[in-house]
C-alpha positions in Angstrom: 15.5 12.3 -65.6 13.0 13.4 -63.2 15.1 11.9 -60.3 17.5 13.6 -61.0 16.3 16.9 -61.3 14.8 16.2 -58.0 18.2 15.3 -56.8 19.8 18.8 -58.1 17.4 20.4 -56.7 17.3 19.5 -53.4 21.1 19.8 -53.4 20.8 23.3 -54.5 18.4 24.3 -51.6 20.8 22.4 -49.2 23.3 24.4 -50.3 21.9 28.0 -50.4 20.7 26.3 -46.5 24.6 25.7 -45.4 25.6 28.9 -46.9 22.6 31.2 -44.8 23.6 28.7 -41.9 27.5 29.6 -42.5 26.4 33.8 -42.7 24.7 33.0 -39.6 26.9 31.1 -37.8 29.7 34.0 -38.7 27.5 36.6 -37.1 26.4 34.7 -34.1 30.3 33.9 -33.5 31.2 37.5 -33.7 28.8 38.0 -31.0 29.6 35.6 -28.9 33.5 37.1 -29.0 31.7 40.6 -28.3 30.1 39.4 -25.2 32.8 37.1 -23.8 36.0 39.2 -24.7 34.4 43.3 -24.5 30.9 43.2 -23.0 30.5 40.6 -20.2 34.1 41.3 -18.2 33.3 45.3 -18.6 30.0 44.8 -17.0 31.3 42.5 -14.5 34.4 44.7 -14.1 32.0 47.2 -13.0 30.0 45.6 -10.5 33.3 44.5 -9.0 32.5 40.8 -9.2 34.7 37.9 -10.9 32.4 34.9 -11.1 28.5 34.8 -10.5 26.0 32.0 -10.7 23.0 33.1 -12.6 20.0 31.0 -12.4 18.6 29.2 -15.9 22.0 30.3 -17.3 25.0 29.1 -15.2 28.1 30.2 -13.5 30.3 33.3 -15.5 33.7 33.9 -14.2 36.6 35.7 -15.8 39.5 34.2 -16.8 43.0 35.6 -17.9 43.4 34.3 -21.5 46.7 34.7 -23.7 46.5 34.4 -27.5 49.8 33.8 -29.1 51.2 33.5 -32.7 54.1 34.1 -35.0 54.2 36.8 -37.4 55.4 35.1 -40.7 58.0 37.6 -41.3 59.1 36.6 -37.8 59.0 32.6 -38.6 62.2 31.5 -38.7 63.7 33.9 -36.1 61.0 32.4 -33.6 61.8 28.8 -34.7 65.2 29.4 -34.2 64.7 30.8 -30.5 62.3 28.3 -29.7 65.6 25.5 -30.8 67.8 26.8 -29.1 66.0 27.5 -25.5 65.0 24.0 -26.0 61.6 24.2 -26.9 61.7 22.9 -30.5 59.3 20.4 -29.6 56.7 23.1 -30.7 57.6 23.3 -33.9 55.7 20.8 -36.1 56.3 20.7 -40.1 52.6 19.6 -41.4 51.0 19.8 -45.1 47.5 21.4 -45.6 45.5 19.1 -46.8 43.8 20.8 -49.5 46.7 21.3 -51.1 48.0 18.1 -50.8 44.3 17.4 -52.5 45.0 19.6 -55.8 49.0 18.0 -56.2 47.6 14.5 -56.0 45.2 15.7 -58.8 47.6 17.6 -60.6 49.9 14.3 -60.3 47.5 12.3 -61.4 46.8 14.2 -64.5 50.3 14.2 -66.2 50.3 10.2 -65.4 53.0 10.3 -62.6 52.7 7.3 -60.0 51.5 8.5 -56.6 53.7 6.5 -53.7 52.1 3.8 -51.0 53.1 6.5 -48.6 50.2 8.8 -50.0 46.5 7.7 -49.0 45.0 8.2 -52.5 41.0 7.4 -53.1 39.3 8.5 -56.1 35.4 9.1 -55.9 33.2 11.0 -58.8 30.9 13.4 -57.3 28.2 15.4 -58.6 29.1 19.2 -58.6 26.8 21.9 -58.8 27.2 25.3 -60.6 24.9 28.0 -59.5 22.9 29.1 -62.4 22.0 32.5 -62.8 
């Protein structure tokens, strides 16, 4: 038993670990869209320059950047256009693999057989539940 308590332990530290890393991660990422998107191209706005080599750091240079999407309420509309002005290659029909995961389960659990066309592969983990 002692293994194993060592075992859920160390998983519990690795976890509370990867979730400080996550917070961290979040809040460095923020910055780094604060500095490339508001804070860098202001300052270099200012100074009138579009690209400068800085040493121990490296080259900055502004770039025009476009960031596109398709309001859901808009879906169809946009597929449509995109059809007919022959861009429909764009379009791609996918499933999200999680919840293909919880189907599969869900499946599974009332007995139904799962077709060869479905990757299935069942593994037991250990799962732990934070105690309080």
């Amino acid at each position: 038993m002692s293994k194993i308590v060592e075992l859920a332990t160390e998983l519990a530290e690795l976890k509370l670990q990867k979730e400080l890393l996550g917070n961290q991660e979040k809040a460095i990422n923020i910055r780094i869209e604060e500095l490339t998107r508001i804070h860098l191209p202001e300052a270099m706005d200012e100074d009138g320059v579009s690209n400068i080599s800085i040493d121990g750091v490296g080259r900055i240079t502004l770039r025009g950047e476009v960031f596109a999407s398709i309001r859901a309420d808009n879906r169809e509309a946009a597929y449509e256009w995109l059809r007919d002005t022959g861009r429909g290659s764009l379009i791609s029909e996918t499933v999200n693999a999680s919840t293909l995961k919880a189907a599969v389960k869900e499946w599974l659990k009332q007995g139904e057989e799962i077709p060869d066309v479905i990757n299935v592969t069942p593994i037991t983990v250990a799962v732990l539940t934070k105690s309080k």
